[in-house]
C-alpha positions as CSV (number, residue, x, y, z in Angstrom):
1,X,132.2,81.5,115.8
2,X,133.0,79.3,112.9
3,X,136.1,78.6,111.5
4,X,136.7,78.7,107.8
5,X,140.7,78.9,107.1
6,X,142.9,77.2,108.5
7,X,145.2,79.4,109.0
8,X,142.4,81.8,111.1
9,X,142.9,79.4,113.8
10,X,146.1,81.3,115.6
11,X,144.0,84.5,115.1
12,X,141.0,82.6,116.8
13,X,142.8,81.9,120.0
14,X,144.7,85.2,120.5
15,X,148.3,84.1,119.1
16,X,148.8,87.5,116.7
17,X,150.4,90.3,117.5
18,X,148.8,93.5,118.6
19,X,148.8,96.1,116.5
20,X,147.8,100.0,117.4
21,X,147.9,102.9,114.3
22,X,147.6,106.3,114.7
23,X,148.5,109.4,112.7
24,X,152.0,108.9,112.4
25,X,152.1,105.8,115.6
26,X,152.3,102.6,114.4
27,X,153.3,100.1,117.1
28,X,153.3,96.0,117.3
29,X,152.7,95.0,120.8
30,X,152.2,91.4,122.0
31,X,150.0,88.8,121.6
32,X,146.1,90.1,121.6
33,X,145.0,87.4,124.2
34,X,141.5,86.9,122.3
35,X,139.9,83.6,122.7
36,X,140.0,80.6,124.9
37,X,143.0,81.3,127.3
38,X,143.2,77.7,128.0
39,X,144.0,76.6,124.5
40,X,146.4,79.3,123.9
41,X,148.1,78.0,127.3
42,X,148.2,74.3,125.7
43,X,149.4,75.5,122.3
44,X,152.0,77.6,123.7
45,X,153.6,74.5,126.2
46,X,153.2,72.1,123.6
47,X,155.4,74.4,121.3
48,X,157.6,74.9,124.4
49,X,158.2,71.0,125.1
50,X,158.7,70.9,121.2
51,X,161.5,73.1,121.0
52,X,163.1,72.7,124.8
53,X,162.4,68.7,125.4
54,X,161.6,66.8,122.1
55,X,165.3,65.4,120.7
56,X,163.4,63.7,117.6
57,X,163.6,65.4,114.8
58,X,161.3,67.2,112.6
59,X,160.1,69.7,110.0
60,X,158.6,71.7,113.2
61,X,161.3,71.5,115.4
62,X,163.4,72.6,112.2
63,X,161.7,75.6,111.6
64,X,160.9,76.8,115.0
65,X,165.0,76.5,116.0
66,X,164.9,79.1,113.0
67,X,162.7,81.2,113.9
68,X,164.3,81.5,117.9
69,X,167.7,81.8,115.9
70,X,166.9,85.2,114.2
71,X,163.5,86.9,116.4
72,X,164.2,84.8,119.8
73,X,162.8,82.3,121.6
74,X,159.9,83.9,123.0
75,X,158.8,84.7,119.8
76,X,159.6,81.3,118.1
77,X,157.2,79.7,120.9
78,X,154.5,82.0,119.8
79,X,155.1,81.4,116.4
80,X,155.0,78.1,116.2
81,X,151.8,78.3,118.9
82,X,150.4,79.5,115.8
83,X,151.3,77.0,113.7
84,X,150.7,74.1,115.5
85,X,146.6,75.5,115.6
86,X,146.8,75.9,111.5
87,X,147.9,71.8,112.0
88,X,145.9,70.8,114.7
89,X,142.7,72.4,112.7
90,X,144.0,71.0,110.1
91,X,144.0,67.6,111.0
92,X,140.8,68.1,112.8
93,X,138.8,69.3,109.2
94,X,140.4,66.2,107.0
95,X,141.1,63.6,109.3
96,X,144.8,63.1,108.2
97,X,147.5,61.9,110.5
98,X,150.7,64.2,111.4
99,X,153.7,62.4,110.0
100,X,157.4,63.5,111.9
101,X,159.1,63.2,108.5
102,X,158.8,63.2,104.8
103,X,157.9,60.1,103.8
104,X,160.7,58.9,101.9
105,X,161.2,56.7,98.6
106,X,160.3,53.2,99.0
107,X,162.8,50.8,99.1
108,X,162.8,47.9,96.3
């Protein structure tokens, strides 16, 4: 399977939630567990060291202390599972380096 869009990638490795409709049912479960359990497993530790052990800061950490904040921690691991993949392929498709921070106004 080839991957197009970026942000497929989560999709791709099973990090979306499960979704079942019927009549008048319509129930989100957990994630769908499709694809390659051993990337989902990496993904989902290296979002765990990034929220739990990481103290450096960053537009990641940022948003995934956010996300545990208002939907839980759980979730916010899964979440940004997901987004590190979108990255990850990302940087995999251009060849650019991740930077921590914005890179700010040079100094005269």
């Amino acid at each position: 399977m080839t991957l197009t869009a970026s942000k497929a990638a989560g999709a791709l490795f099973g990090l979306t939630p499960k979704k079942y409709q019927s009549g008048e049912k319509d129930v989100t479960g957990g994630i769908t567990l499709a694809g390659d359990e051993t990337v989902r497993t990496v993904l989902y530790e290296a979002a765990n060291v990034l929220l739990s052990r990481i103290t450096r800061f960053s537009k990641l950490k940022h948003w995934g202390m956010d996300v545990a904040k208002r939907r839980g921690s759980k979730r916010a691991k899964v979440a940004l599972a997901r987004k590190l993949a979108v990255i990850l392929h990302r940087i995999w498709i251009d060849g650019t380096t991740y930077r921590w921070t914005d890179a700010g106004p040079i100094a005269a």
